[in-house]
Residue, then its C-alpha position, 0 to 999 in steps of 0.5 A: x500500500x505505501x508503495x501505491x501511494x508512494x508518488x505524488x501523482x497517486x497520493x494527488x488523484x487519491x485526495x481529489x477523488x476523496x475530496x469530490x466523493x465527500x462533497x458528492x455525498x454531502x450534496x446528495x443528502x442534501x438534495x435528497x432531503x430538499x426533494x422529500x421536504x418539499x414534496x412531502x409539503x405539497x402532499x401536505x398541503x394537498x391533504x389540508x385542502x381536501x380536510x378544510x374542504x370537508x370542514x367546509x361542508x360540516x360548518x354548512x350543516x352538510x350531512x354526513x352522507x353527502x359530503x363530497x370527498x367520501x366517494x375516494x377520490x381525493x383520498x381516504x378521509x375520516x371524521x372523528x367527534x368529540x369523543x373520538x368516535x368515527x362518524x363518517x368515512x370514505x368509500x372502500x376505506x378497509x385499513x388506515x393507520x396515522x389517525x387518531x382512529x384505526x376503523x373503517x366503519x362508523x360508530x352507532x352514535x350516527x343518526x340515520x341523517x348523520x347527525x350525533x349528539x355532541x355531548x358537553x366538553x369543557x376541557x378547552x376553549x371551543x371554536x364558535x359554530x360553523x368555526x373552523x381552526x386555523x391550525x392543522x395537525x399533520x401526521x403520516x400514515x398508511x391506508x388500505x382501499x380496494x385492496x391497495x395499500x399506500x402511504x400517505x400524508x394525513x392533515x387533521x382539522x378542527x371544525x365546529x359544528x351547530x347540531x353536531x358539536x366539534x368534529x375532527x376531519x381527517x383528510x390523507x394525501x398519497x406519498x407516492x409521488x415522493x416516494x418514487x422521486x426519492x427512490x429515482x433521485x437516489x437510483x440516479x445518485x447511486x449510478x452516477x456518482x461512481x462514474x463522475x469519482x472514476x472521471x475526477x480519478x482519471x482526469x486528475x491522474x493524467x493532469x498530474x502526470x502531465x504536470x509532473x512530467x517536467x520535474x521528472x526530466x529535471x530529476x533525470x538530468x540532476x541524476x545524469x549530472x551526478x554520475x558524470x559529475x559535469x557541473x556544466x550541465x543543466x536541467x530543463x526550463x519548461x516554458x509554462x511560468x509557473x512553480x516548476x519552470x521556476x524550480x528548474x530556473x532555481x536549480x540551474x542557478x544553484x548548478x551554475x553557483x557549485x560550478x563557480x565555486x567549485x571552479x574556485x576551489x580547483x583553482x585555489x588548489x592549483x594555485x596553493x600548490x604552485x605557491x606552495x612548491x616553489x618556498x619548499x622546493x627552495x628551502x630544500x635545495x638550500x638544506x640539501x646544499x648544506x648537507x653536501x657543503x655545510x660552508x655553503x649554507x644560506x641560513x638567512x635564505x632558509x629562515x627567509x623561505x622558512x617564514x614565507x611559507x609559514x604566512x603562506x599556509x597561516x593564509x590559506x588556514x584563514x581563507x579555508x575557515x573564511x570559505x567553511x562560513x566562520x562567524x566572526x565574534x560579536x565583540x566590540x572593536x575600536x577601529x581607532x586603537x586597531x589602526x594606530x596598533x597595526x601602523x606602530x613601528x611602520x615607517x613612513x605610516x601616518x595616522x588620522x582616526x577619530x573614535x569608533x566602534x564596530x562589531x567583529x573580530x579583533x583579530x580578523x579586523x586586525x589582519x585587514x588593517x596589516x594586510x592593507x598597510x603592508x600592500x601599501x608600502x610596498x607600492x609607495x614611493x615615501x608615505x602612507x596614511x591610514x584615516x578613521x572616521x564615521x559616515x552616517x551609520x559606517x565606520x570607514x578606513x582609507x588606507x593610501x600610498x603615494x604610489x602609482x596606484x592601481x589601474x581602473x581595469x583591475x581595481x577588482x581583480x587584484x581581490x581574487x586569490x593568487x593575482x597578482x600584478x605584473x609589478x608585485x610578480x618578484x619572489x623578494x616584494x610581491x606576495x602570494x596574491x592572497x592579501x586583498x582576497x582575504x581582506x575582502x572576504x573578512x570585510x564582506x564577513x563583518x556585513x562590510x565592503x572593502x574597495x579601491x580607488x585613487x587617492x589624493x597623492x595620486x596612488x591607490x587609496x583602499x576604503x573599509x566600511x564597517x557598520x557601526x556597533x548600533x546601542x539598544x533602542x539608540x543610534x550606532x555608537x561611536 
């Protein structure tokens, strides 16, 4: 069973079906107890008709024998007295049942004219003579004429009389009309129903199908795409604008995201390695060197590999946390203090701050401002200056030389990892293009952005804006 109902085009056709069934269902009650209200009304007030008709004729003084509707064919009708005795009845009337009486034959109490004595009754308020009551009494029941036997709807009505006391007239409707209406409305309903639930069923089935047939197409295509692992592929678009051209859109985005980003991550693996070949492969031939000649030794070019390759692997450890989605710490951090603590004991640094606060990582913060400064001097020509200051709800951090800055064309290119620009390509002043990637993924971590443009001794000068540490309820706190 679970697996009947294991797709979504079966679980679908089966809530619809049950849903149109409960409706039909529902509806039909209701249809069926409308037709037998309303029809069982109309028997009703046919039956009230033919009762007054014949209180009519006993306010008239009519006697018993002449009424009209005796004869049977307006249906069985019976008059009662006051004491419940059976005064008068229809012709071929044999058995009757829904009546204050069950004969058929009238009681002796009849006078050869019809007439009975009325005998007193002070139980209740009585009509005037020749009053008939406005109320009608109406109860269901049965009737045996000629044989026959049917159902019908009896109205009993109060009339008084001037010789013969108040009288109680029983007149009966035939139900069969409603009877065969329901019994058809239901035949109807019993046939029809089965076959509209088979139609919802497969009309829904096949609309499913047809709906479901793109996203089948896209799950074959990300199932192509796993096992050949060719991030260049993508899903199918249907053109219908609806939730699954848009799901097909969304993963496509996503497969082209992955690409790109693991495109980056070969790449940067690529790079880390040549990077990191040429420090040990140095180191090594300086130490194999050693080993053979010790008189030959470079200590000083050893430690100088030695260190280069412990910043190199310090930063690609820290791109690696960076790229895992490392938070920085909620801590407060004086932008102020950090600048002037990263510019201490550089020569040729000048610092212009004022007081303000960010939230962050002092540390990471602090390997932006180190990262900053060190690009800047090793492009100027005499001075660096580091200025801090608030603008509206940022903290910005220029950081300029006085150098021959960097060309509009690769103003963002220097902050993808390993470029590095022809003039910053030597072993001895260029780094391993890793500096400015860092920093900007540390600015773009702290909700900032870092930027490049020309400053005003014509070198680069380097923005950091930072939002500022906001107080509960207040402004952002300088």
């Amino acid at each position: 069973m679970r697996r009947l109902f294991g797709s979504v085009r079966a679980r679908a056709t089966l809530g619809a079906t049950l849903v149109v069934a409960v409706a039909l269902v529902a509806a039909g009650a209701a249809v069926l107890l409308s037709l037998r209200s309303n029809l069982m009304g109309e028997a009703g007030t046919q039956a009230e008709r033919s009762a007054r008709a014949v209180a009519s004729e006993l306010a008239a003084g009519t006697p018993y024998g002449r009424l009209s509707a005796l004869d049977g064919d307006l249906g069985p009708v019976q008059v009662l007295d006051e004491e419940g005795r059976l005064v008068a009845v229809s012709e071929d009337l044999e058995r009757i049942s829904g009546t204050d009486s069950a004969r058929v034959e009238p009681q002796p109490a009849a006078t050869a004219d019809g007439d009975v004595d009325s005998g007193d009754d002070d139980s209740g308020e009585r009509l005037e003579p020749g009053e008939i009551s406005g109320e009608s009494v109406f109860t269901n029941g049965s009737a045996t004429a000629d044989g026959d036997t049917e159902d019908y709807r009896f109205a009993a009505v109060e009339v008084e009389t001037r010789d013969r006391g108040q009288l109680t007239v029983f007149a009966g409707a035939p139900l069969a009309a409603e009877h065969g209406a329901v019994r058809t409305a239901l035949t109807v309903m019993l046939i029809g129903f089965p076959l509209l639930l088979a139609v919802v069923a497969g009309v829904t089935w096949l609309v499913t199908r047809r709906a479901l047939r793109p996203v089948e197409g896209i799950r074959r295509e990300m199932a192509a795409i796993t096992r050949s692992e060719d991030l260049a592929r993508r899903v199918p678009e249907p053109d219908t604008h609806d939730e699954i051209a848009r799901l097909a859109s969304t993963t496509n985005e996503t497969l082209a995201a992955l690409e790109t980003s693991v495109e980056r991550q070969r790449r940067f693996v690529a790079d880390a390695s040549h990077e990191l070949r040429s420090p040990i492969a140095s180191l090594r031939t300086q130490l194999e060197v050693a080993a053979a000649h010790p008189e030959l030794l470079d200590l000083d070019g050893a430690v100088e590999d030695t260190v280069r390759l412990q910043r190199l692997a310090a930063d690609l450890l820290l791109l690696a946390r960076l790229d895992a989605g490392e938070r920085p710490a909620d801590a407060r951090v004086d932008l102020a203090g950090l600048a002037r603590e990263e510019a201490e004991g550089r020569p040729g640094v000048t610092v212009d701050a004022e007081p303000v606060e960010v939230a962050g990582s002092r540390g990471q913060l602090g390997r932006v401002l180190a990262n900053l400064l060190d690009n800047a001097q090793r492009h100027a020509r005499s001075a660096v200056t580091v200025t801090v200051r608030r603008e509206e709800d940022r903290a910005v951090v220029g950081v300029g030389d006085d150098g021959e800055g960097v060309p509009e064309a690769d103003r963002e290119r220097i902050f993808e990892r390993f470029v590095r620009l022809d003039a910053a390509r030597s072993r001895d002043d260029g780094g391993a293009g890793l500096g400015l990637a860092i920093a900007r993924d540390v600015a773009v971590r702290h909700g900032g952005t870092l930027t490049v443009g020309q400053g005003p001794a014509g070198g680069a000068r380097f923005e950091l804006r930072l939002p500022l540490v906001k107080t509960p309820g207040g402004p952002a706190r300088t």
